[in-house]
VOBA-1610 file (N, C-alpha, C; in pm, whole numbers, padded with zeros to 5 digits, always signed):
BEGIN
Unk+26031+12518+13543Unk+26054+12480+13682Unk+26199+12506+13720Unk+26316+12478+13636Unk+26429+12522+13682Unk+26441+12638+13709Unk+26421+12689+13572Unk+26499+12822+13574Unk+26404+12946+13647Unk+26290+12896+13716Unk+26244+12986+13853Unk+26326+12931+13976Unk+26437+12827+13934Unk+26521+12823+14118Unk+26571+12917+14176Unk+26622+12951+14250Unk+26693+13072+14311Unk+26830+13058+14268Unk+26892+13209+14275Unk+27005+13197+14268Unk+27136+13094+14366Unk+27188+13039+14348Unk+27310+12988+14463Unk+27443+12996+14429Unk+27547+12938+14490Unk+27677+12917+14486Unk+27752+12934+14339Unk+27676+12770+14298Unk+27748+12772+14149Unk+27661+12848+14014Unk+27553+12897+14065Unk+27488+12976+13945Unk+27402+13117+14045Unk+27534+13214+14052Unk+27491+13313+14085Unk+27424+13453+14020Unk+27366+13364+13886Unk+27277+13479+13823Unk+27140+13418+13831Unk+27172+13355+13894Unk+27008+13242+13850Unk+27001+13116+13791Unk+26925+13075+13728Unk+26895+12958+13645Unk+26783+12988+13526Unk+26826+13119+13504Unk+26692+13179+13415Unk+26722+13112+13253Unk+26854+13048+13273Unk+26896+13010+13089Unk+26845+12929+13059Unk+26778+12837+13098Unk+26736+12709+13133Unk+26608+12705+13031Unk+26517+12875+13033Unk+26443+12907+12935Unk+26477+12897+12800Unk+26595+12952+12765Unk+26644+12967+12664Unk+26681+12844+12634Unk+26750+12731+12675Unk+26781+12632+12618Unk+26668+12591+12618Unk+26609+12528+12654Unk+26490+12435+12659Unk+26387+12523+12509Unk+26388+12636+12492Unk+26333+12694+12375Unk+26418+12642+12256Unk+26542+12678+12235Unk+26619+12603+12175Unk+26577+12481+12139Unk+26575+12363+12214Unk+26581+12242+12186Unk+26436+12246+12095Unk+26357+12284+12155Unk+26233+12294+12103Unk+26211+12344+11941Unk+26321+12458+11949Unk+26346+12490+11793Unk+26434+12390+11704Unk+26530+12348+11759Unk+26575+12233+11706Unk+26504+12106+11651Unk+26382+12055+11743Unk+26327+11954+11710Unk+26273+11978+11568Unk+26141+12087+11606Unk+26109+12178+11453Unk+26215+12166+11328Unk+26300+12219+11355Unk+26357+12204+11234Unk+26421+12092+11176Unk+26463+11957+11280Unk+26481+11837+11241Unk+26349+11746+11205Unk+26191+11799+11264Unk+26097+11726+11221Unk+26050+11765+11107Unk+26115+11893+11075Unk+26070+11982+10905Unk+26148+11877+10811Unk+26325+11885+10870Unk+26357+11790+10764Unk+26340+11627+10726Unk+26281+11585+10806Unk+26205+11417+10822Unk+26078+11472+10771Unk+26018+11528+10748Unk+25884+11563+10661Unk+25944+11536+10525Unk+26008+11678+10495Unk+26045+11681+10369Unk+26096+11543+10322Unk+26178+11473+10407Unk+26266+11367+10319Unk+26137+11254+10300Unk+26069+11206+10354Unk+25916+11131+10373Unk+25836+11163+10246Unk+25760+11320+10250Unk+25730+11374+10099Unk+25814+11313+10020Unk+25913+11385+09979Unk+26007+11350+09824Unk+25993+11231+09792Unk+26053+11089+09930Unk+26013+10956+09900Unk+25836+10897+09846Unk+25788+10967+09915Unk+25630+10947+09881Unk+25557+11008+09699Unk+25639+11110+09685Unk+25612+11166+09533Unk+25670+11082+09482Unk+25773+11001+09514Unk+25871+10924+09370Unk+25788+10785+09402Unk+25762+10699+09464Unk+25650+10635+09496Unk+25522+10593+09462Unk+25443+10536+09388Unk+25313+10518+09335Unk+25234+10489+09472Unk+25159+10529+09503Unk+25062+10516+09642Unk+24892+10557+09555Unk+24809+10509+09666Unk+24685+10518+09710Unk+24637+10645+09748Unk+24596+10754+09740Unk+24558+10858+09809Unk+24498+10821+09958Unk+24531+10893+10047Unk+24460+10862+10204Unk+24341+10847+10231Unk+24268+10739+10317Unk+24112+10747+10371Unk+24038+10903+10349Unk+23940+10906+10327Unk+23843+11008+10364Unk+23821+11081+10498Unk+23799+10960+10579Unk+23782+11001+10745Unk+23914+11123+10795Unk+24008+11041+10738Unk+24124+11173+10791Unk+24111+11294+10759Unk+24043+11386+10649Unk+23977+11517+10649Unk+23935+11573+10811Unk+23851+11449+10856Unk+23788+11503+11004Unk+23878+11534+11106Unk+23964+11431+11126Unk+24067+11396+11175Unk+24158+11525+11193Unk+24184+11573+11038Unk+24256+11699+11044Unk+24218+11842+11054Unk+24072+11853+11046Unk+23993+11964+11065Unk+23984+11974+11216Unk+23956+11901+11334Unk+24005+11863+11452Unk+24134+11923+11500Unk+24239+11867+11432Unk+24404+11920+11467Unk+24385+11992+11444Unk+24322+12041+11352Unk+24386+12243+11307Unk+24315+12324+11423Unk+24161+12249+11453Unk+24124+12401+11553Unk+24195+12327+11706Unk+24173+12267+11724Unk+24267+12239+11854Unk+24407+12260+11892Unk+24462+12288+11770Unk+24646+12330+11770Unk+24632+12473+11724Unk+24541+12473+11673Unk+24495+12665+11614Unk+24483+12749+11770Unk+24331+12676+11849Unk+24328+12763+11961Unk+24482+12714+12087Unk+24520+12622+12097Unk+24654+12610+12181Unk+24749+12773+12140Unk+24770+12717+12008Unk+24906+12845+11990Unk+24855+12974+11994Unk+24752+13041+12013Unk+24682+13135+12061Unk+24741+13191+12168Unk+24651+13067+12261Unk+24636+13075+12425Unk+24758+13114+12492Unk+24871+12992+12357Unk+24989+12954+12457Unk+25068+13039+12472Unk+25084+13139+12351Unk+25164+13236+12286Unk+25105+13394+12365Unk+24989+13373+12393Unk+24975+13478+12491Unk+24976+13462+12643Unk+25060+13336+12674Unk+25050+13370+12757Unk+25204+13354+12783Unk+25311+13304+12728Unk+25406+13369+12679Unk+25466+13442+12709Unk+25391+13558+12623Unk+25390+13682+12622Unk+25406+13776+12743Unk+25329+13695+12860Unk+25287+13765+12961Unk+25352+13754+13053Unk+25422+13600+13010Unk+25540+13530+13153Unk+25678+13620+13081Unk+25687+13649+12969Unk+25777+13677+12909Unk+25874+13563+12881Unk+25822+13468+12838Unk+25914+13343+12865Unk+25955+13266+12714Unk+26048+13257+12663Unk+26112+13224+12524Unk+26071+13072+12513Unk+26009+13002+12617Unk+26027+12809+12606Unk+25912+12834+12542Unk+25836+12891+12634Unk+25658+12886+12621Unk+25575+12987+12535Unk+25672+13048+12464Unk+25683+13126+12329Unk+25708+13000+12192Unk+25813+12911+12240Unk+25881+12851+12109Unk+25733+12734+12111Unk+25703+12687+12235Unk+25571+12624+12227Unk+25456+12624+12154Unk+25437+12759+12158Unk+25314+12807+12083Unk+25345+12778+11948Unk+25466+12806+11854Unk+25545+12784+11773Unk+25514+12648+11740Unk+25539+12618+11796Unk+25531+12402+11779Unk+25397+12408+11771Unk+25268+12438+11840Unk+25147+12416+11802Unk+25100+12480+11716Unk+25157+12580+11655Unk+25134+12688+11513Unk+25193+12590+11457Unk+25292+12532+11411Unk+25334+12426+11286Unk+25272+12292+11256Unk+25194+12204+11444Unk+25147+12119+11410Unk+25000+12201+11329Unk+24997+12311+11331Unk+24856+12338+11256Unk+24839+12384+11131Unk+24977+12418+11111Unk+24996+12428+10990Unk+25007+12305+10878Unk+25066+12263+10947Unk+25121+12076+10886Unk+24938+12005+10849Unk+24863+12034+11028Unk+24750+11976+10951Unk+24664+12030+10841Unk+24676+12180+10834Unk+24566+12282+10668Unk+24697+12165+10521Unk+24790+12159+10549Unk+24863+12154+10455Unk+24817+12028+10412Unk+24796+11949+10471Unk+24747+11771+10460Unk+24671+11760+10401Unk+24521+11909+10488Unk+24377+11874+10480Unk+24353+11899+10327Unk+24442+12009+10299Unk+24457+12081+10161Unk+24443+11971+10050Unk+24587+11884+10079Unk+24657+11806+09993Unk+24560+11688+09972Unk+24516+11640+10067Unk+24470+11503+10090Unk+24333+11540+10014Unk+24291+11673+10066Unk+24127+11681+09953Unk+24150+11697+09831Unk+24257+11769+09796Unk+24258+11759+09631Unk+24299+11617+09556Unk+24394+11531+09653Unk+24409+11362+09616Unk+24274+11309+09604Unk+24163+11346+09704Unk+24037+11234+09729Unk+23950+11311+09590Unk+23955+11440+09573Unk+23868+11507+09447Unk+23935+11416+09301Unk+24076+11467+09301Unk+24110+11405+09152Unk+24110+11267+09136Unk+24148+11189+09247Unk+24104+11049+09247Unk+23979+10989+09174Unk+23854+11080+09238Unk+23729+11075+09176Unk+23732+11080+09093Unk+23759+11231+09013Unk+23723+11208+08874Unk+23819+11238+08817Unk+23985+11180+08809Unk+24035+11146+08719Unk+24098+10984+08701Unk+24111+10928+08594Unk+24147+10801+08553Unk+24242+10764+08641Unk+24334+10818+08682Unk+24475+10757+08762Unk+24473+10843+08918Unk+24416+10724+08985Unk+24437+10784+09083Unk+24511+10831+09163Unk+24637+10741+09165Unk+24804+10766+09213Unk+24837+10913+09153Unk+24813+10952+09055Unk+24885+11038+08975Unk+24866+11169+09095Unk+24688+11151+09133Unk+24654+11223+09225Unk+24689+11252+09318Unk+24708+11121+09430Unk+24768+11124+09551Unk+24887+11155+09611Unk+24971+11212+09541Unk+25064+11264+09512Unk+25049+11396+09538Unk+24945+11480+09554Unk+24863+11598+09622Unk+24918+11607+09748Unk+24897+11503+09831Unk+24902+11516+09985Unk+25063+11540+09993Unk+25146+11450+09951Unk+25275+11487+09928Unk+25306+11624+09911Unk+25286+11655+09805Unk+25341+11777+09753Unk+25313+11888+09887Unk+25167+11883+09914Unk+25134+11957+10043Unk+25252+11961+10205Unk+25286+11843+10212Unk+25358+11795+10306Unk+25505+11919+10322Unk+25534+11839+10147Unk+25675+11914+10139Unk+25680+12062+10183Unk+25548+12130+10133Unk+25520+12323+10117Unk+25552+12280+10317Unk+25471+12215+10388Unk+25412+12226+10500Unk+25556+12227+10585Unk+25635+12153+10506Unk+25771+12126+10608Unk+25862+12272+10610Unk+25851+12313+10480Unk+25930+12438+10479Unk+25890+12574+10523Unk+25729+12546+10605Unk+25706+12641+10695Unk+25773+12632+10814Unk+25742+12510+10816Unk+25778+12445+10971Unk+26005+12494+10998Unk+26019+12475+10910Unk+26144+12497+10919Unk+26191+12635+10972Unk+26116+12729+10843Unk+26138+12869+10868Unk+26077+12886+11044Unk+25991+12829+11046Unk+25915+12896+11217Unk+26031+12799+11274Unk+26073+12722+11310Unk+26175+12658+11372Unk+26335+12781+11402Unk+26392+12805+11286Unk+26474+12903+11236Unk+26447+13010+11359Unk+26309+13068+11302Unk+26277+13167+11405Unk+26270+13194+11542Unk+26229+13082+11588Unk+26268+13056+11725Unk+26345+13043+11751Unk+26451+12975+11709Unk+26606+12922+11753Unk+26654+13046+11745Unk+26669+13156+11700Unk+26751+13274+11666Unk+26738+13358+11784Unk+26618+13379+11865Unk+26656+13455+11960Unk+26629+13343+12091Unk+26633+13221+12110Unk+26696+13143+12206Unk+26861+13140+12230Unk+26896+13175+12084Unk+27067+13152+12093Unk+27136+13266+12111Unk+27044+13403+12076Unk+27071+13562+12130Unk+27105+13510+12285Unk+26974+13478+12350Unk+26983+13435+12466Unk+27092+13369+12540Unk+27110+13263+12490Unk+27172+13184+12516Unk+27334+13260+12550Unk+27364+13329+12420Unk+27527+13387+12397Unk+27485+13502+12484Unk+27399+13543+12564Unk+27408+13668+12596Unk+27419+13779+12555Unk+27330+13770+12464Unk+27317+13885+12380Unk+27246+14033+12412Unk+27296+14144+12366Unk+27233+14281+12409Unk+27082+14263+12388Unk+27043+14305+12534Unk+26868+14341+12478Unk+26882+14480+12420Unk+26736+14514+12319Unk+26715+14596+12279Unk+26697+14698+12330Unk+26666+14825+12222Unk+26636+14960+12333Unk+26537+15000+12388Unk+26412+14903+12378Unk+26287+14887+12445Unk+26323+14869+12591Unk+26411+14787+12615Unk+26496+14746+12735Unk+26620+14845+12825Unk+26694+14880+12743Unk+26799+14942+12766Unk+26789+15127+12790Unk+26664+15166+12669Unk+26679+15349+12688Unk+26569+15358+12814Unk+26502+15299+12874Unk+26415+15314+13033Unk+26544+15266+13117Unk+26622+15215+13136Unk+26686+15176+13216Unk+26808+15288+13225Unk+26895+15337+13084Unk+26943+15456+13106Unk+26847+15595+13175Unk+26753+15604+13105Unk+26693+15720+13160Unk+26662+15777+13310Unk+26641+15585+13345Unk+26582+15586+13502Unk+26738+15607+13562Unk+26858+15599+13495Unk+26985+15572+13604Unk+27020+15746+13580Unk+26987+15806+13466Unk+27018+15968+13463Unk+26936+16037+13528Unk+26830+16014+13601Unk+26716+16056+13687Unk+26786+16039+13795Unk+26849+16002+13852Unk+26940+16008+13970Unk+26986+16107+13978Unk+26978+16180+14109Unk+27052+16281+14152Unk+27210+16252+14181Unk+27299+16343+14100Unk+27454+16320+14111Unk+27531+16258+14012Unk+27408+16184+13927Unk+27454+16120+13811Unk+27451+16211+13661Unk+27572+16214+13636Unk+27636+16317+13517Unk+27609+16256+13415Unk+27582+16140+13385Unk+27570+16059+13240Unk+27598+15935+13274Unk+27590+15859+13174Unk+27552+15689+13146Unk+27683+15653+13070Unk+27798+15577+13104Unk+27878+15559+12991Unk+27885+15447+12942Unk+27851+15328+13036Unk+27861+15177+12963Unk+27739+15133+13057Unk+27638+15083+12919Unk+27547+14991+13019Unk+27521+14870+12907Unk+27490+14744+12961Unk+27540+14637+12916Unk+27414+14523+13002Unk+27326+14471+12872Unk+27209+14426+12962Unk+27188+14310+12905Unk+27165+14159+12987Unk+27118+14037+12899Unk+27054+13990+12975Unk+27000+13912+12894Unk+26853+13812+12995Unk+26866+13673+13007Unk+26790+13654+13107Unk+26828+13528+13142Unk+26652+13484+13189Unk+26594+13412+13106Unk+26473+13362+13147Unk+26374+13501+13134Unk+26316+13548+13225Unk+26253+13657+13221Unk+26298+13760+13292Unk+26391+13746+13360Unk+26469+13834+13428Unk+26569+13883+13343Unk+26577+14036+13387Unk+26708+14139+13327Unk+26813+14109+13410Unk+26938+14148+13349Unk+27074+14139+13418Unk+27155+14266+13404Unk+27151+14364+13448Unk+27222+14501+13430Unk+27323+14541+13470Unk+27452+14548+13354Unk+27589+14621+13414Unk+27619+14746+13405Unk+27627+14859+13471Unk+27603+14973+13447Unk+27748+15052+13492Unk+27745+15207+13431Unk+27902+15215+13451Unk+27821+15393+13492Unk+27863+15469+13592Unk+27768+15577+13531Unk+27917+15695+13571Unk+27886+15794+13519Unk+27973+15945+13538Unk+27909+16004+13706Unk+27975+16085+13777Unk+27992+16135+13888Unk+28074+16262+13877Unk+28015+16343+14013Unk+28158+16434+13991Unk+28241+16385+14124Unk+28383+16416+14068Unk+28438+16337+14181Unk+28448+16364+14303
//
């Protein structure tokens, strides 16, 4: 919603960054809720516990296709706005779905060895271990997102997917001798183009 405001006074490129941060934060959370996983696991392995209810299998077979089809949907559509928030989104519902296979994983092999082995704690300790793998996805996809929110953010060169159509289309000009500095960053889904071109004088 911001960063479709119009340009004005004090932000005369727009408010298109607004994407980028807000993706950011979003990657940030990820990677601070990766490390509150992990630290939770470790405490829970050193810990003697109970393995988890049964019912929660359902519970998590549920999360996975419901956060499975979200980051789909969300991520294509994304794609289409070209938009880095609602990209890092999809992201967040790809990890809550990851987090839940990692559980469903863990927690069934706790409720199996429970069964049939003598110590059941020894077992439950499964779901843990799962947790921990689950956080250090979550981290890396966190990582990932944050990296080109903060391209963003610093204003960073778009690529030449971006940049060699935009030279080409400015050397397609009649009168124009060559391209000498062009200089392009984004802001939300919008391009920002500084262009320098040759002439004869």
């Amino acid at each position: 919603h911001i960063a479709q405001r119009p340009a004005d006074d004090d932000h005369p490129y727009g408010h298109g960054k607004a994407e980028a941060l807000a993706a950011a934060v979003v990657a940030v959370m990820l990677v601070l809720a990766a490390g509150g996983i992990a630290v939770e696991a470790v405490h829970m392995i050193r810990t003697p516990h109970r393995p988890p209810a049964p019912w929660t299998l359902g519970v998590l077979a549920g999360v996975m296709l419901v956060k499975g089809m979200l980051s789909r949907r969300v991520a294509a559509l994304g794609a289409e706005l070209s938009s880095p928030v609602v990209q890092a989104d999809a992201g967040h519902h790809l990890s809550d779905a990851v987090t839940s296979a990692a559980a469903f994983v863990g927690i069934g092999i706790a409720l199996l060895g429970s069964r049939w082995g003598a110590d059941g704690a020894a077992w439950a300790v499964a779901d843990d271990w799962a947790a921990l793998l689950a956080s250090g996805v979550i981290a890396i996809n966190g990582i990932a997102l944050l990296r080109p929110a903060v391209h963003d953010l610093m204003d960073g060169m778009a690529g030449d997917d971006v940049t060699a159509p935009v030279a080409r289309a400015a050397r397609a000009v009649p009168g124009v001798l060559d391209v000498e500095t062009l200089v392009v960053r984004k802001a939300g889904a919008s391009y920002f183009v500084d262009i320098h071109v040759q002439a004869d004088a």
